[in-house]
C-alpha positions as CSV (number, residue, x, y, z in Angstrom):
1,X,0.0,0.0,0.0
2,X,1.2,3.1,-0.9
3,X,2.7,5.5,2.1
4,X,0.8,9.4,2.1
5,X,4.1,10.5,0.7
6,X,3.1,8.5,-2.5
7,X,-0.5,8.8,-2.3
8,X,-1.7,10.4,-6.6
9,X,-2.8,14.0,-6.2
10,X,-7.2,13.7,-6.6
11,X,-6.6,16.9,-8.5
12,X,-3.5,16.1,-11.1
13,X,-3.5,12.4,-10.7
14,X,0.6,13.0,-10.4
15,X,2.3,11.6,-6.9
16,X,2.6,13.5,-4.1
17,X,5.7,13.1,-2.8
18,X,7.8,14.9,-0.1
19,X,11.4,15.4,0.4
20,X,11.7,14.3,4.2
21,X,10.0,10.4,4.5
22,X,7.2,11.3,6.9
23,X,5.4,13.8,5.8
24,X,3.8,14.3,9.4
25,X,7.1,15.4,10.9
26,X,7.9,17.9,8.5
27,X,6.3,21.0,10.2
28,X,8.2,19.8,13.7
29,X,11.6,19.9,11.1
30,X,11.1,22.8,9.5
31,X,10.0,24.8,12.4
32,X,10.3,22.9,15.9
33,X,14.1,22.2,15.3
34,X,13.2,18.3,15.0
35,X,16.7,16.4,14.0
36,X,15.7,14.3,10.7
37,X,17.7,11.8,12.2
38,X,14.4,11.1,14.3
39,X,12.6,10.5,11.2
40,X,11.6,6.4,11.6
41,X,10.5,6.2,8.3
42,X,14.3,7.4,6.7
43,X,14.9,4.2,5.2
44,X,11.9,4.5,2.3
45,X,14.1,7.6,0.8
46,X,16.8,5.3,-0.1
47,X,19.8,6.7,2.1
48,X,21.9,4.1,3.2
49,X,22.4,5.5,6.7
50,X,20.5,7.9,8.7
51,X,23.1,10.3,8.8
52,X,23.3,10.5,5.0
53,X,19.1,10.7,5.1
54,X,19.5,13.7,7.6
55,X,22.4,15.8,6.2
56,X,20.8,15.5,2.8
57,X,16.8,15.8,3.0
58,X,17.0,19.3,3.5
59,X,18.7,19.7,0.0
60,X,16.2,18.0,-2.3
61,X,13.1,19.3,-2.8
62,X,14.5,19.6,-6.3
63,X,15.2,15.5,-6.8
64,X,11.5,15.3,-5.0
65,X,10.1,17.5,-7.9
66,X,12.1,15.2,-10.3
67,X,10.7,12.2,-8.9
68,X,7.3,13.0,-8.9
69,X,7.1,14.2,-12.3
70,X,8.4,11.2,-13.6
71,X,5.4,9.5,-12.3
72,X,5.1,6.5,-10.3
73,X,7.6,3.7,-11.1
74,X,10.0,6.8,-10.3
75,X,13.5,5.9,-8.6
76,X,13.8,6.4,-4.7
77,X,14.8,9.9,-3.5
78,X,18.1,9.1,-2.7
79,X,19.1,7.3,-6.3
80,X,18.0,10.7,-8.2
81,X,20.5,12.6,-5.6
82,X,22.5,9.7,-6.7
83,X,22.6,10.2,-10.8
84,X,22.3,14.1,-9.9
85,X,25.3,13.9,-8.2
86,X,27.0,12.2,-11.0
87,X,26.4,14.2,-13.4
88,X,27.3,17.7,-11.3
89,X,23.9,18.9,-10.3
90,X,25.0,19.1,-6.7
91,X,28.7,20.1,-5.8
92,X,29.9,20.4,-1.7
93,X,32.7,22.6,-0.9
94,X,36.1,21.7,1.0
95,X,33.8,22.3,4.3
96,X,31.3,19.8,3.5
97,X,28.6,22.7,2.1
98,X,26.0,21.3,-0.5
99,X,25.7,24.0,-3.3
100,X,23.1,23.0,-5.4
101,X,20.9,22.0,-7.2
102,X,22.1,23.4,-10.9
103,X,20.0,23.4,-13.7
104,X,22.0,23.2,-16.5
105,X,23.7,19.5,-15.4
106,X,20.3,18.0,-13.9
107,X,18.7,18.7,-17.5
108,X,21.4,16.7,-18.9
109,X,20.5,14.2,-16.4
110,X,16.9,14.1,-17.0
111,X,17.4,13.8,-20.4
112,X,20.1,11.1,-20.9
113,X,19.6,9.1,-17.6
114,X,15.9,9.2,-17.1
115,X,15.3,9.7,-21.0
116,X,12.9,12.8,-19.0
117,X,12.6,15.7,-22.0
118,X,13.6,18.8,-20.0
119,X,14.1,22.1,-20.8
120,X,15.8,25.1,-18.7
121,X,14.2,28.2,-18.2
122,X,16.4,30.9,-17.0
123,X,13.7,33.6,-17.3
124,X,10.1,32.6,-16.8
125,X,7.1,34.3,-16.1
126,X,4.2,33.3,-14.7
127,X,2.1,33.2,-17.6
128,X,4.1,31.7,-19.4
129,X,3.9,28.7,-16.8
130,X,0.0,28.3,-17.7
131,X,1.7,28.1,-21.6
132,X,3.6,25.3,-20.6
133,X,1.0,23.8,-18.7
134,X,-1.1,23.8,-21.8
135,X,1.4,22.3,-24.0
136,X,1.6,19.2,-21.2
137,X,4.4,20.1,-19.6
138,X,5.1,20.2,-15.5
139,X,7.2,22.8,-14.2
140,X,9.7,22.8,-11.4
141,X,9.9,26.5,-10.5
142,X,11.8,28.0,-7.7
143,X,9.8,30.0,-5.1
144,X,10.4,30.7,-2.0
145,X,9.6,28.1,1.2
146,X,7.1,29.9,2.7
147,X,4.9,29.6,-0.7
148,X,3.2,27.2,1.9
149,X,1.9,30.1,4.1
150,X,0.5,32.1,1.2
151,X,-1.5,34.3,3.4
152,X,1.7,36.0,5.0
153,X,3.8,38.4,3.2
154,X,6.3,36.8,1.2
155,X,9.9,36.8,3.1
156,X,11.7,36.5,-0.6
157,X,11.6,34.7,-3.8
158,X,13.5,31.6,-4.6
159,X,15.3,29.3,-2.5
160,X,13.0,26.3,-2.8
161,X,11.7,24.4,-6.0
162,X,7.9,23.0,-5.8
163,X,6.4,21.2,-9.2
164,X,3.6,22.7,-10.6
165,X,1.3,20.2,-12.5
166,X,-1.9,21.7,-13.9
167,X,-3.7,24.7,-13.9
168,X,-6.6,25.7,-11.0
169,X,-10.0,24.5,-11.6
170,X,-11.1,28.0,-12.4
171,X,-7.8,28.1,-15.3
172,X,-6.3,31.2,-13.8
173,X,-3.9,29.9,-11.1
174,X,-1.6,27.2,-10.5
175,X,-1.8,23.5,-8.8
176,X,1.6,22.4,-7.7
177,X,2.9,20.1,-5.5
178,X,5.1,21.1,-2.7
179,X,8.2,18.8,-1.0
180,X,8.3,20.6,1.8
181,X,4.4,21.5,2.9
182,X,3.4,21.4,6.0
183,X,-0.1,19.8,5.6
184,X,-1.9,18.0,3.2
185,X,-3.1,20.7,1.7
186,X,0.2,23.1,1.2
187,X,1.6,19.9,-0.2
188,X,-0.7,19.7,-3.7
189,X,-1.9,23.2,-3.2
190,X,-3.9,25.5,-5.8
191,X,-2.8,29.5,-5.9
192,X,-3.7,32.6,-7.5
193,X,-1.3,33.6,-9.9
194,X,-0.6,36.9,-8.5
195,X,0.0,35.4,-5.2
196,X,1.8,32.4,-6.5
197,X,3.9,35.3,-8.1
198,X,4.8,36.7,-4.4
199,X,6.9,34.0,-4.0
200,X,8.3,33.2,-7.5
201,X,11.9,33.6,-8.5
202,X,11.3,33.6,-12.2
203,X,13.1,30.7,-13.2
204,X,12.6,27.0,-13.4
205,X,12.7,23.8,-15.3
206,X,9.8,22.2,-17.4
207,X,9.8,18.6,-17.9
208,X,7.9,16.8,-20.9
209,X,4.5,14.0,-19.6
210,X,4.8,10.9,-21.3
211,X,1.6,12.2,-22.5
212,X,2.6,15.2,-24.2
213,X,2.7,15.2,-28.0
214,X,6.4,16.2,-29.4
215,X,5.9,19.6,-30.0
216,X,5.9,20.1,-26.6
């Protein structure tokens, strides 16, 4: 039986999943100071020790976007950070620092490991997400963390990548899914556009849906 974590999204059918392995701890991590070394269910990420699993989650909401939009026979968590790694998308400094995650070298990941069509977008407006959406693309765009208290102000822009999936019911906003929400519902969550904007660095990655005709 599938976990929460992996539980499809009612509204986008795509999985939900997040980037720390229980998804009911991540408020007490992100906020309460919780070590992610307490986290019981670390194992289901793929790390192979806790202490990798804890010195790590923190860094990949962008291989949790990555693995959700390439649907549900997707790698584990920990194998993407694996390739990623590979291939350059994540670099550590000569203290131990993880830099990342780099578009340019997870595209070419996507694309020749995962055989993912991806395409980088350096500049990116909101609008033209909706385009993409329309032409059946996800898009992995980099907002800021606290896109998952939308009625505060808006600390910032960018810092954190959540995958957006399909448009709002009503067309004008966005449904995306976010690795790091705090609830069920900040974790496939549907915005405005202008307030989705608040938060919204202007840049991102679009992958290509299986379903998505070639011109896409």
């Amino acid at each position: 039986m599938n976990s929460p974590a992996e539980s499809p999204c009612p509204t986008c059918r795509a999985p939900v999943h997040t980037q720390f392995a229980s998804p009911d701890l991540i408020e007490q991590i992100v906020y309460g100071g919780l070590d992610p070394a307490s986290d019981p269910a670390w194992e289901s990420s793929g790390a192979a020790t806790v202490e990798e699993y804890a010195r790590w989650c923190g860094h990949l909401c962008g291989m949790t976007c990555l693995r959700m939009a390439l649907g549900p026979d997707a790698p584990s968590l920990f194998a993407l950070r694996d390739g990623a790694l590979k291939y350059g998308a994540y670099t550590q400094d000569a203290q131990g620092t993880i830099r990342g995650l780099i578009y340019a070298p997870l595209a070419a990941y996507a694309e020749e490991a995962l055989t993912l069509p991806t395409t980088v977008h350096r500049h990116l407006t909101a609008p033209e997400i909706l385009g993409l959406l329309d032409r059946g693309r996800t898009v992995m765009a980099s907002v800021h963390y606290e896109i998952r208290n939308p009625d505060r102000g808006a600390p910032g822009r960018g810092g954190h990548l959540v995958l957006i999936t399909a448009r709002t019911p009503d067309g004008k906003g966005v449904h995306f899914h976010n690795p790091s929400g705090t609830t069920a519902a900040t974790r496939a969550a549907n915005l405005p556009l202008a307030t989705f904007e608040r938060f919204f660095a202007g840049r991102g990655v679009s992958f290509r849906s299986a379903e998505a005709g070639p011109g896409a």
